[in-house]
PyMOL Python script that loads the backbone (N, CA, C, O; Angstrom):
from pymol import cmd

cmd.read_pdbstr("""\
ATOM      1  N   UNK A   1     145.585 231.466-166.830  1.00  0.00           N
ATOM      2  CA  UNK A   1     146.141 231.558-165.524  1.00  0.00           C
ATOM      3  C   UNK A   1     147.519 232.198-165.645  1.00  0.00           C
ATOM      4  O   UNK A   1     148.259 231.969-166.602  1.00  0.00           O
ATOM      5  N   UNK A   2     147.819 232.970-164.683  1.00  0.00           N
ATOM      6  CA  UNK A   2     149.280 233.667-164.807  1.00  0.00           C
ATOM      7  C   UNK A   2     149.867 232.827-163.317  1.00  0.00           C
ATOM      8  O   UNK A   2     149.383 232.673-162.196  1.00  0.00           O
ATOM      9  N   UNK A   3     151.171 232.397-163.988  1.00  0.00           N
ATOM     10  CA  UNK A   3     152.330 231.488-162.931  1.00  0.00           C
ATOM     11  C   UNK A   3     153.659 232.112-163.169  1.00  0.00           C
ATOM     12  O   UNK A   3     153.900 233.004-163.982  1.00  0.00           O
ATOM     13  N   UNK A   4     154.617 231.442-162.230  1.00  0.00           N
ATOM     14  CA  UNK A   4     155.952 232.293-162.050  1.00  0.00           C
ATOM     15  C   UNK A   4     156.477 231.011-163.195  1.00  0.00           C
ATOM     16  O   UNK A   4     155.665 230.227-163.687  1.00  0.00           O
ATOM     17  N   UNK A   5     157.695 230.980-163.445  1.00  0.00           N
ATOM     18  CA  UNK A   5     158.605 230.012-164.478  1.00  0.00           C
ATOM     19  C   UNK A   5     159.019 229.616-163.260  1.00  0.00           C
ATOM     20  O   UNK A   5     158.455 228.533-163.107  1.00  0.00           O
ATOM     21  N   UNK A   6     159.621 229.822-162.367  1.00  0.00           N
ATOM     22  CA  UNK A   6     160.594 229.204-161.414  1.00  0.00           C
ATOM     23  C   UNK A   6     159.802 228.492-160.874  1.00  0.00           C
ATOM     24  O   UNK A   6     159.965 227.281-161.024  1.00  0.00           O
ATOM     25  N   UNK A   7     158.605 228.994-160.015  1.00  0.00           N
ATOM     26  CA  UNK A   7     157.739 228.295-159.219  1.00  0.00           C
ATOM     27  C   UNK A   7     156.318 228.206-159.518  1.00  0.00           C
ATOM     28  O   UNK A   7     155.570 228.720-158.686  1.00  0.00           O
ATOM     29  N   UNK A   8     155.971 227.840-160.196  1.00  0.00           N
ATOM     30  CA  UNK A   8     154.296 227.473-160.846  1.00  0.00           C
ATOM     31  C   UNK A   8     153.177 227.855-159.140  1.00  0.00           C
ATOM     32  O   UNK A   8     152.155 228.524-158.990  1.00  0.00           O
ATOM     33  N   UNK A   9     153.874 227.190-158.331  1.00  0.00           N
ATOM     34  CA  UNK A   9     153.125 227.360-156.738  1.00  0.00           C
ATOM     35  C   UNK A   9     153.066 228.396-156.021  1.00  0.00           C
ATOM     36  O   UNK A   9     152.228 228.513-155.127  1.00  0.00           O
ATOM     37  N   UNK A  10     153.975 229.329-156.315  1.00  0.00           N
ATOM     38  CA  UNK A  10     154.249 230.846-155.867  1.00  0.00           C
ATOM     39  C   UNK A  10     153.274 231.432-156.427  1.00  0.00           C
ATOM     40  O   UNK A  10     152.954 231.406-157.615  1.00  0.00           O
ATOM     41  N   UNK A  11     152.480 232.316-154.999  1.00  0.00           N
ATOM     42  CA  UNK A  11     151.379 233.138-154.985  1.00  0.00           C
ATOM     43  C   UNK A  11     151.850 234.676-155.237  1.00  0.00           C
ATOM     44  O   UNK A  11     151.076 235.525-155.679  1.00  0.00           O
ATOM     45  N   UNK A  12     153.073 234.911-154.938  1.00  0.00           N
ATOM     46  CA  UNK A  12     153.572 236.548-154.500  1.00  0.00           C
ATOM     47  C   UNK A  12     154.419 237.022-155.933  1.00  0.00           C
ATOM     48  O   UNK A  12     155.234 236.360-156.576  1.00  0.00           O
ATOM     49  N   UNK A  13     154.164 237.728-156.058  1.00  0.00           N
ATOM     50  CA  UNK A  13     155.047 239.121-156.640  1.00  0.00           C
ATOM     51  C   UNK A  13     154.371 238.844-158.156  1.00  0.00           C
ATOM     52  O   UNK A  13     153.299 238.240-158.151  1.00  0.00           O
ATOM     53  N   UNK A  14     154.969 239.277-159.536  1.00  0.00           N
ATOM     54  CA  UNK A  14     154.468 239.563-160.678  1.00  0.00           C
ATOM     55  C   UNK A  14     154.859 238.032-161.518  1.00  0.00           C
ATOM     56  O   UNK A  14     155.981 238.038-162.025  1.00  0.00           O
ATOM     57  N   UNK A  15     154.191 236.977-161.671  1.00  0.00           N
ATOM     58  CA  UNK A  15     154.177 236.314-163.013  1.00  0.00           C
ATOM     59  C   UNK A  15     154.528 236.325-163.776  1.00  0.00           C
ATOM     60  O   UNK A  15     154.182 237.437-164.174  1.00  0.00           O
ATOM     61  N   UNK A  16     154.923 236.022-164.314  1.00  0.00           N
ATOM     62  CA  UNK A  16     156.196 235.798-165.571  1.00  0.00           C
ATOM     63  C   UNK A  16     155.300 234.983-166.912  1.00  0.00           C
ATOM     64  O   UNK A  16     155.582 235.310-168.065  1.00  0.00           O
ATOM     65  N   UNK A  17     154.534 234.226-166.727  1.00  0.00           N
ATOM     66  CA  UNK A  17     153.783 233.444-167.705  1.00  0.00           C
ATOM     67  C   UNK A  17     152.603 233.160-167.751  1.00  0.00           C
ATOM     68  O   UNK A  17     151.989 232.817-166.741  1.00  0.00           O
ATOM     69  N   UNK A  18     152.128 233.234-168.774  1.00  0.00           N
ATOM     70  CA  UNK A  18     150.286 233.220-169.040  1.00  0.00           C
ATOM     71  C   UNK A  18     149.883 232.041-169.470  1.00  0.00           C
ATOM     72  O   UNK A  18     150.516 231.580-170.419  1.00  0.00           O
ATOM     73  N   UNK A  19     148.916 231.353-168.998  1.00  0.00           N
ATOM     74  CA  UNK A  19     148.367 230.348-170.323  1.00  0.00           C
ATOM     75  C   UNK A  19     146.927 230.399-170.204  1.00  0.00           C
ATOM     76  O   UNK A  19     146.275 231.114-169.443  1.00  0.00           O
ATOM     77  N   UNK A  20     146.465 229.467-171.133  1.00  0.00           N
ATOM     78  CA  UNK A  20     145.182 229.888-171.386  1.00  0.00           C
ATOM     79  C   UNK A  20     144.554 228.635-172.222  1.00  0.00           C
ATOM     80  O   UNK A  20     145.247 228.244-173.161  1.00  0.00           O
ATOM     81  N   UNK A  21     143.170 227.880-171.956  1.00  0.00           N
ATOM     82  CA  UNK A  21     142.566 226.760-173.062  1.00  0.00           C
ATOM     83  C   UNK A  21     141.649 227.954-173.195  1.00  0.00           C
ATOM     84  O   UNK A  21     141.276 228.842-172.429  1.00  0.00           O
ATOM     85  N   UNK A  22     141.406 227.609-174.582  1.00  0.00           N
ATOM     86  CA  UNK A  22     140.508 227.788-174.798  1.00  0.00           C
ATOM     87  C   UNK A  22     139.969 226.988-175.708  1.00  0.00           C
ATOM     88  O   UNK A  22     140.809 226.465-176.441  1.00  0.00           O
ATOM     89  N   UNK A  23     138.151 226.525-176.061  1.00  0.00           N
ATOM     90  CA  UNK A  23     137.251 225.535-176.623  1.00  0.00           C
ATOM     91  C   UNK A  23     137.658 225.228-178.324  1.00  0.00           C
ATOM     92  O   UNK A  23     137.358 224.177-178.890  1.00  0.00           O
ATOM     93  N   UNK A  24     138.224 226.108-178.832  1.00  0.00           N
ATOM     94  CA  UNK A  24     137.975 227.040-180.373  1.00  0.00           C
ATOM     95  C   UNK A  24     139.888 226.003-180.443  1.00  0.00           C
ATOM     96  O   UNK A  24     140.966 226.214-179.885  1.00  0.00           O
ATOM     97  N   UNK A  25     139.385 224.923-181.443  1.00  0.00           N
ATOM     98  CA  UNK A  25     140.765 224.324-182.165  1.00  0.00           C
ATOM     99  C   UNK A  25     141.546 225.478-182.864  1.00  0.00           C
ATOM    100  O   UNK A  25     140.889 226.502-183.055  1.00  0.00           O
ATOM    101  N   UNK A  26     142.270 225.477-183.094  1.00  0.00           N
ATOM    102  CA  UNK A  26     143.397 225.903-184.006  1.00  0.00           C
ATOM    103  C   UNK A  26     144.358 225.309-184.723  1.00  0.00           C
ATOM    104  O   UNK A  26     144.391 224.157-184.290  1.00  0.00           O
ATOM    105  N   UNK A  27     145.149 225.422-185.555  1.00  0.00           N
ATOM    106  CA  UNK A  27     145.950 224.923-186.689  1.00  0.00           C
ATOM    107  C   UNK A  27     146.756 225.533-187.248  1.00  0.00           C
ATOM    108  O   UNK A  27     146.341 226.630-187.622  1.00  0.00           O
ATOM    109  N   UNK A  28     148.069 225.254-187.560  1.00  0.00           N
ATOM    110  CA  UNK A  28     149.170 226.145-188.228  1.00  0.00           C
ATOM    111  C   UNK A  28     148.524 226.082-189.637  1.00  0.00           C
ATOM    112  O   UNK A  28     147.650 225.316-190.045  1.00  0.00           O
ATOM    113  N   UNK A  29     149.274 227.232-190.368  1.00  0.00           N
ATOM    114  CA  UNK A  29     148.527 227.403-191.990  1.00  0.00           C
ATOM    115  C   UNK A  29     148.937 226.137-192.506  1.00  0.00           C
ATOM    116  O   UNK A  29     149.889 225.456-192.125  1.00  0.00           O
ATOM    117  N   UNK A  30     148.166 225.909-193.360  1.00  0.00           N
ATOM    118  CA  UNK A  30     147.859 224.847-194.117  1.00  0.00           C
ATOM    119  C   UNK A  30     147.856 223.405-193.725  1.00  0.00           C
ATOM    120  O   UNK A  30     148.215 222.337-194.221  1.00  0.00           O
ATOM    121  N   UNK A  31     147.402 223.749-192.830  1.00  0.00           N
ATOM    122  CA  UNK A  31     146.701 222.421-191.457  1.00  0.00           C
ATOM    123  C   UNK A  31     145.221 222.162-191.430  1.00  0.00           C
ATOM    124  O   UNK A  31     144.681 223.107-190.855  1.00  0.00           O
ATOM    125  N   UNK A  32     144.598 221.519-191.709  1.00  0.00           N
ATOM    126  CA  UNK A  32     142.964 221.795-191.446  1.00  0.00           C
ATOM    127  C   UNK A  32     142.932 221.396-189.941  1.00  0.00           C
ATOM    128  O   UNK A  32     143.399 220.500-189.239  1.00  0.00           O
ATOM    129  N   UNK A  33     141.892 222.864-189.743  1.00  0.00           N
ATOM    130  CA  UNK A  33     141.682 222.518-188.012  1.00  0.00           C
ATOM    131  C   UNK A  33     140.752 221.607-187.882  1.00  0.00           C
ATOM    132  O   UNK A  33     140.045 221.288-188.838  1.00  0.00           O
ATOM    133  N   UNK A  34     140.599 220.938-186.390  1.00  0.00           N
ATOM    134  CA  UNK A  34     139.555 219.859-186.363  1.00  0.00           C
ATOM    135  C   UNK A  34     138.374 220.574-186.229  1.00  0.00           C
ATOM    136  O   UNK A  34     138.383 221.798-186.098  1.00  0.00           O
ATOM    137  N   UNK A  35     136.672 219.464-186.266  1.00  0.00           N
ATOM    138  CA  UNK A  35     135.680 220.396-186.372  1.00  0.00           C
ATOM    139  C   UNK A  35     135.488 221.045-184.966  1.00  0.00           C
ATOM    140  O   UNK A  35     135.660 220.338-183.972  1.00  0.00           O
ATOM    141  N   UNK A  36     135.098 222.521-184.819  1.00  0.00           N
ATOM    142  CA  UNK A  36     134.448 222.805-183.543  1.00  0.00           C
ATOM    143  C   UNK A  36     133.778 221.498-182.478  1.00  0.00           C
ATOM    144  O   UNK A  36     133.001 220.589-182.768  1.00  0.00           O
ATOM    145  N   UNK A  37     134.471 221.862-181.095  1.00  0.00           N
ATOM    146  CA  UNK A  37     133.886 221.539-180.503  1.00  0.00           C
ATOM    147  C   UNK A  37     134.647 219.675-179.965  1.00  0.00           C
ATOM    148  O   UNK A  37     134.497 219.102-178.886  1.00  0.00           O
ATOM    149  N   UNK A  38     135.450 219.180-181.255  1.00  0.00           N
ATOM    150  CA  UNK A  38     136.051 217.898-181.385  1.00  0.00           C
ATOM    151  C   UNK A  38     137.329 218.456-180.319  1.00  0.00           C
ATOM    152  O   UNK A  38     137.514 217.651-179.406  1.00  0.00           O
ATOM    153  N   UNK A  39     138.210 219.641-180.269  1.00  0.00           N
ATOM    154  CA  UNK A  39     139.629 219.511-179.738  1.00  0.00           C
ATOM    155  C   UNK A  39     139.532 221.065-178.663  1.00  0.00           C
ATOM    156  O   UNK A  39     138.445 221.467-178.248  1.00  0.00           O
ATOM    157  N   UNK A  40     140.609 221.644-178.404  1.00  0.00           N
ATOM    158  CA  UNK A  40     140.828 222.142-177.851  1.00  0.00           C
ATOM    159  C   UNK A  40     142.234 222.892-178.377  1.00  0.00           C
ATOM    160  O   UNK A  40     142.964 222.340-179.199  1.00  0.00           O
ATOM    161  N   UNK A  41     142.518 224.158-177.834  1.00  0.00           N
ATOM    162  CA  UNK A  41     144.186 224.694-178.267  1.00  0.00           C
ATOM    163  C   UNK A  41     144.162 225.712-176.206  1.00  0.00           C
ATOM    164  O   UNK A  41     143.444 226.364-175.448  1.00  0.00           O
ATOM    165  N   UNK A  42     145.587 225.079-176.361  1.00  0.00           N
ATOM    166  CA  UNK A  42     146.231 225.582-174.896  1.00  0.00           C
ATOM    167  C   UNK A  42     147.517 226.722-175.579  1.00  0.00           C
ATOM    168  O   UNK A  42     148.414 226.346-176.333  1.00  0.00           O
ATOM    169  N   UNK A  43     147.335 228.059-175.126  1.00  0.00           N
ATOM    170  CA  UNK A  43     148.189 229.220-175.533  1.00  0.00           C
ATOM    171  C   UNK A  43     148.740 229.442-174.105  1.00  0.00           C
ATOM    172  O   UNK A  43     148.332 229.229-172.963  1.00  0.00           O
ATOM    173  N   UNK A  44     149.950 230.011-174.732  1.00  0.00           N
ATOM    174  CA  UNK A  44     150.684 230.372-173.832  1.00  0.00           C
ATOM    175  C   UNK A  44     151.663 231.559-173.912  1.00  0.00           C
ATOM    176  O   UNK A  44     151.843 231.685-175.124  1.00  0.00           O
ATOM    177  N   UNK A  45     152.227 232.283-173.425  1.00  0.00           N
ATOM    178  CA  UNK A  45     153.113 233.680-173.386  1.00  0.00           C
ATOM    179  C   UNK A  45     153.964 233.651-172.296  1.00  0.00           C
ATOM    180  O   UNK A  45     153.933 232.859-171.354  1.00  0.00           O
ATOM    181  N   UNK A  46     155.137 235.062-172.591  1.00  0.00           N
ATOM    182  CA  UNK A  46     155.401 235.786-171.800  1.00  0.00           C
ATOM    183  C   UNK A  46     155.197 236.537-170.862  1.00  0.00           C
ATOM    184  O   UNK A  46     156.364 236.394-170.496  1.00  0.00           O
ATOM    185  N   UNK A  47     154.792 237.218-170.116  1.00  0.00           N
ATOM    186  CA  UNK A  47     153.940 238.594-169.817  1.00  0.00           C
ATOM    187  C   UNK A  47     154.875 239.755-169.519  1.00  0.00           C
ATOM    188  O   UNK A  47     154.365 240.866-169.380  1.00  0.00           O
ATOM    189  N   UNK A  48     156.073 239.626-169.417  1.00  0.00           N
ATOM    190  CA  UNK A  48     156.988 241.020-169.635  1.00  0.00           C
ATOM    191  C   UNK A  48     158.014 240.581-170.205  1.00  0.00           C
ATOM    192  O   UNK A  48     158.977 240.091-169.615  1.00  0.00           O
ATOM    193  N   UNK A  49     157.810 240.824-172.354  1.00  0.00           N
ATOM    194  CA  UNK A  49     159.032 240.037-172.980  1.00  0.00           C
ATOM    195  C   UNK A  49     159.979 241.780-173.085  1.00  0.00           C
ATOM    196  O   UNK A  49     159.820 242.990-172.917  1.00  0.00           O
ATOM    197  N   UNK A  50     160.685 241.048-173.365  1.00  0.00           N
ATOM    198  CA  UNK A  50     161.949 242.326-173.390  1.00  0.00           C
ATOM    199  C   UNK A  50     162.037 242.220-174.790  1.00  0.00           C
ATOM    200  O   UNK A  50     162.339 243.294-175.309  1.00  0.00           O
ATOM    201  N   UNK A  51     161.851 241.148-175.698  1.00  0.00           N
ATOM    202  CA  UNK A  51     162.028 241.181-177.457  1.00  0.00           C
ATOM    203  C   UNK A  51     160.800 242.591-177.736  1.00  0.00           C
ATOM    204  O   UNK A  51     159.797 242.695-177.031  1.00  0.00           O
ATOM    205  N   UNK A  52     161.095 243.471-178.755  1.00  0.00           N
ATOM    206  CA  UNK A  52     160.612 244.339-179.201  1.00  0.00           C
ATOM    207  C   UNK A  52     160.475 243.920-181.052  1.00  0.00           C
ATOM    208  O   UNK A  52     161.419 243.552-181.751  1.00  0.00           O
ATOM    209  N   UNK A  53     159.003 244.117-181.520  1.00  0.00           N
ATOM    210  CA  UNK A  53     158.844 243.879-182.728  1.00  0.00           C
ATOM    211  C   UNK A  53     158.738 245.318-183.207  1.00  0.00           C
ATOM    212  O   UNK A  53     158.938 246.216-182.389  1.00  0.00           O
ATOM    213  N   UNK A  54     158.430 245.615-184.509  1.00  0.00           N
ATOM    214  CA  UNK A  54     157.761 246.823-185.124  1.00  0.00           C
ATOM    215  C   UNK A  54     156.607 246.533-185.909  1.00  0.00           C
ATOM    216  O   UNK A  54     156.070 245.429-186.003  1.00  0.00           O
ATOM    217  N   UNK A  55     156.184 247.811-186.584  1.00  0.00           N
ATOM    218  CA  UNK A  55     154.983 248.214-187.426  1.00  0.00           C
ATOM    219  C   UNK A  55     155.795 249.357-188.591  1.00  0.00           C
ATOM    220  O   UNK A  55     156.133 250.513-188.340  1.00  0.00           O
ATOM    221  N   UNK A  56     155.912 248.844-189.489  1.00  0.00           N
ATOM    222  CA  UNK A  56     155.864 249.669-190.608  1.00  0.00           C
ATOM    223  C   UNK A  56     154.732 249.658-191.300  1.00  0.00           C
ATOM    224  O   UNK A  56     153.923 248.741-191.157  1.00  0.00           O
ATOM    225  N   UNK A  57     154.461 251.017-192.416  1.00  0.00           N
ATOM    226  CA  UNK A  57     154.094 250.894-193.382  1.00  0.00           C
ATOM    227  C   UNK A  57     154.266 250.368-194.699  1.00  0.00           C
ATOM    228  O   UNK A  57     155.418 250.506-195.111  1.00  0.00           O
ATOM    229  N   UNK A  58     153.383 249.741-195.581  1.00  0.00           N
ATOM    230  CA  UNK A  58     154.313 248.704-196.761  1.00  0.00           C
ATOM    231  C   UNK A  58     153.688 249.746-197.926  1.00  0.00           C
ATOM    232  O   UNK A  58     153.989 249.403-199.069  1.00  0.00           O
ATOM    233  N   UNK A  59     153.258 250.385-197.872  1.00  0.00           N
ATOM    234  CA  UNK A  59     153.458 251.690-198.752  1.00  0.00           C
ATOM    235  C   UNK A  59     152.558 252.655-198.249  1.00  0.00           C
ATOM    236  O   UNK A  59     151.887 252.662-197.217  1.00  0.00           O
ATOM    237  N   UNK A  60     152.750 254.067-199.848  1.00  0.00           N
ATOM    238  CA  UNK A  60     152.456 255.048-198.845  1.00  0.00           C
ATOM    239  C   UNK A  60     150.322 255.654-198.496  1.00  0.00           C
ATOM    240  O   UNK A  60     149.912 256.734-198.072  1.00  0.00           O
ATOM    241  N   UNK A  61     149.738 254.740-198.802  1.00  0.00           N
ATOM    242  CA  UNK A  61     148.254 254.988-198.645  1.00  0.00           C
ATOM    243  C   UNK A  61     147.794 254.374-197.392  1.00  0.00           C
ATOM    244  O   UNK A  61     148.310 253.515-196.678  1.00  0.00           O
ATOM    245  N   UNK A  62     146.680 255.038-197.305  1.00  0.00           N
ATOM    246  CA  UNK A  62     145.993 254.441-196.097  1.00  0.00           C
ATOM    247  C   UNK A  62     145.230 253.251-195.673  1.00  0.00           C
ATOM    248  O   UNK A  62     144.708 253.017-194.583  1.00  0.00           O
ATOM    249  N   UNK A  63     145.271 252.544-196.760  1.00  0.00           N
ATOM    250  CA  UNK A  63     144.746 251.226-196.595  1.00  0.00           C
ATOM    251  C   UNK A  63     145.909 250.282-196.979  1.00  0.00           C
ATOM    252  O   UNK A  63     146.028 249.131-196.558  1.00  0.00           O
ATOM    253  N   UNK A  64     146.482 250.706-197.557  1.00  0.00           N
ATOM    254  CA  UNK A  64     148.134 249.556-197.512  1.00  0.00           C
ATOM    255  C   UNK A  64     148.077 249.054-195.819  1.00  0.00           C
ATOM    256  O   UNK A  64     147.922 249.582-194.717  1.00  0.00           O
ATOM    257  N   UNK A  65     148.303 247.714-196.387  1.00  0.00           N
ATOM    258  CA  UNK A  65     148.587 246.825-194.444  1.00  0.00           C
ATOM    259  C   UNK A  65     149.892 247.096-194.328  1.00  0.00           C
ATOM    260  O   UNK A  65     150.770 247.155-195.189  1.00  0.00           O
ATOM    261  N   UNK A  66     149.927 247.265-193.092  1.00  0.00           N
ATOM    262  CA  UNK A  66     151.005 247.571-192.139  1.00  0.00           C
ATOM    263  C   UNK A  66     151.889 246.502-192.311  1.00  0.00           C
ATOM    264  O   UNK A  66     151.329 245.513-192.781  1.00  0.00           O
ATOM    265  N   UNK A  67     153.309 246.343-192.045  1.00  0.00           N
ATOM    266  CA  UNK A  67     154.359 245.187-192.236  1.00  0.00           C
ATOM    267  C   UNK A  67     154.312 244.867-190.809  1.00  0.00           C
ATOM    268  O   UNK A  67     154.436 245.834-190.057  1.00  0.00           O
ATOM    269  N   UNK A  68     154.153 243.679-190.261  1.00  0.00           N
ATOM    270  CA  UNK A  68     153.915 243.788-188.595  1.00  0.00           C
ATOM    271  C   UNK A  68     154.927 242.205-188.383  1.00  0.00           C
ATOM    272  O   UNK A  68     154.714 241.003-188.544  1.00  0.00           O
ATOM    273  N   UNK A  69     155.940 242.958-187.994  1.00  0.00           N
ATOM    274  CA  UNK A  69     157.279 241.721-187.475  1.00  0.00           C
ATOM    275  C   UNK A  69     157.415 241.933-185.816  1.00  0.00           C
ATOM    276  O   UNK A  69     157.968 242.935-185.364  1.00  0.00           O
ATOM    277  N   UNK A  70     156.932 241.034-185.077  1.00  0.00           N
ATOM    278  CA  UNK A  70     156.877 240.876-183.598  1.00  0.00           C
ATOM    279  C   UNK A  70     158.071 240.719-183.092  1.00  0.00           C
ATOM    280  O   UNK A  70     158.256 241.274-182.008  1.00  0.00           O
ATOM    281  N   UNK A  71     159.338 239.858-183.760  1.00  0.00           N
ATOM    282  CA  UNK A  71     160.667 239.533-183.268  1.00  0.00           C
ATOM    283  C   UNK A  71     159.998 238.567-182.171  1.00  0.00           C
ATOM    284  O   UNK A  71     160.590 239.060-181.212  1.00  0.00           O
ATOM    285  N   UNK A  72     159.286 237.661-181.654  1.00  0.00           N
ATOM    286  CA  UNK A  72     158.993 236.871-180.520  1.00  0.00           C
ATOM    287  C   UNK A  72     160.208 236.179-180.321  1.00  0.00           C
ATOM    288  O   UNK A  72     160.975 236.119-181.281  1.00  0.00           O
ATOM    289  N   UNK A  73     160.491 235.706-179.375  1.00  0.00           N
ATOM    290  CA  UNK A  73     160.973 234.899-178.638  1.00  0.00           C
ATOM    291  C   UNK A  73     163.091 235.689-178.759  1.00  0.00           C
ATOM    292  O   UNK A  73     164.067 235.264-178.141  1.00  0.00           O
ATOM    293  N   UNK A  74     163.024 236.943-179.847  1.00  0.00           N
ATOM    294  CA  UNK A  74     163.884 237.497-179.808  1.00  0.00           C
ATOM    295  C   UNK A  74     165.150 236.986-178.955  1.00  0.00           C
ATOM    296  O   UNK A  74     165.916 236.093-179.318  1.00  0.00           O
ATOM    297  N   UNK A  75     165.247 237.861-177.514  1.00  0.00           N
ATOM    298  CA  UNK A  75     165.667 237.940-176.753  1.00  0.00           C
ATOM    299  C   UNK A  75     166.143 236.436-175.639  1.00  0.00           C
ATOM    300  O   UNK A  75     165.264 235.622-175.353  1.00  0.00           O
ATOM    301  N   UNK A  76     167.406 236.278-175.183  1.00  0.00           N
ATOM    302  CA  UNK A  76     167.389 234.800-174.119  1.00  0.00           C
ATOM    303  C   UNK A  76     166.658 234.804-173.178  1.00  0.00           C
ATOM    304  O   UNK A  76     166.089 233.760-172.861  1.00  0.00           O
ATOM    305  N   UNK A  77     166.458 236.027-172.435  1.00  0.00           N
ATOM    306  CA  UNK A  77     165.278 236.365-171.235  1.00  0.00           C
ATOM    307  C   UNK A  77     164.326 235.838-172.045  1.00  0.00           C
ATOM    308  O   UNK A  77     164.432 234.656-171.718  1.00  0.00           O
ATOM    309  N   UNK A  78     163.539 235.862-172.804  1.00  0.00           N
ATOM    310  CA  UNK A  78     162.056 235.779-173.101  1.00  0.00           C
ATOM    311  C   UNK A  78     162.103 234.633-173.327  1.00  0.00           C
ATOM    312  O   UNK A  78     161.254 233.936-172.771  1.00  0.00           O
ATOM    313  N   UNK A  79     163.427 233.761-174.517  1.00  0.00           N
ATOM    314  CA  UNK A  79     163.293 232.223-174.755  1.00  0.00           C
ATOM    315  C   UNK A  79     163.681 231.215-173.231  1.00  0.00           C
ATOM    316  O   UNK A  79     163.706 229.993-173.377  1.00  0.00           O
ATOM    317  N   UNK A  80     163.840 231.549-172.446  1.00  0.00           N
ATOM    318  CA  UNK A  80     164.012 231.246-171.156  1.00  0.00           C
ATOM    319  C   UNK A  80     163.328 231.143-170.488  1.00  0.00           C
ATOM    320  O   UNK A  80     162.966 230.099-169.946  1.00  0.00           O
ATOM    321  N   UNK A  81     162.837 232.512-170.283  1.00  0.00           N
ATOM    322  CA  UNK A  81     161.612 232.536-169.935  1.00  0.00           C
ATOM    323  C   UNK A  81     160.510 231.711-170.331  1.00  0.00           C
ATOM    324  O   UNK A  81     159.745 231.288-169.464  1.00  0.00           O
ATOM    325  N   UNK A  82     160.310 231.386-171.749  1.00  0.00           N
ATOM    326  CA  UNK A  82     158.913 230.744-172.234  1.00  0.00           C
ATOM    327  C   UNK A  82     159.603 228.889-172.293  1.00  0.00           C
ATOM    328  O   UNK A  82     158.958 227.995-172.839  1.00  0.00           O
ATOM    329  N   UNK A  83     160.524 228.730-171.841  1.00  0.00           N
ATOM    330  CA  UNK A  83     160.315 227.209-172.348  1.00  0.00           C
ATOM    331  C   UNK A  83     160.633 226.564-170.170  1.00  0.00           C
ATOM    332  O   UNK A  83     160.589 225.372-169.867  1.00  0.00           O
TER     333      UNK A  83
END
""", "prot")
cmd.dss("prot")
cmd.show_as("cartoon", "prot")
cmd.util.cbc("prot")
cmd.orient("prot")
């Protein structure tokens, strides 16, 4: 569902925040998740963060993975925004 931060009840203009259940548990690393179907995980976002991450390359071939730093919650707009 997309809601405003100020007013969760406000129907008009652009949303500010996303959330979302979905069925499928989840777990921080080295957490065992519970079994399917036992829990639930509720996500949540920004929807227009102003923090900017990048994509580098971590060397120079084509299958080298990309270095991928998001910077989340960067910015006071966005940590403001999300809490």
């Amino acid at each position: 569902m997309y809601l405003h931060g100020d007013d969760p009840t406000r129907s008009t203009g652009s949303p500010d925040i996303v959330l979302a259940c979905v069925v499928v548990p989840s777990s921080a690393e080295g957490l065992n998740a519970p079994p399917y179907g036992s829990a639930f995980t509720i996500l949540c976002g920004v929807t227009h963060p102003t923090s900017r991450g990048r994509i580098a390359p971590s060397g120079p071939g084509r299958n080298d993975v990309p270095v991928i730093d998001p910077h989340y919650l960067e910015t006071e707009h966005d940590r403001a925004t999300f809490t």
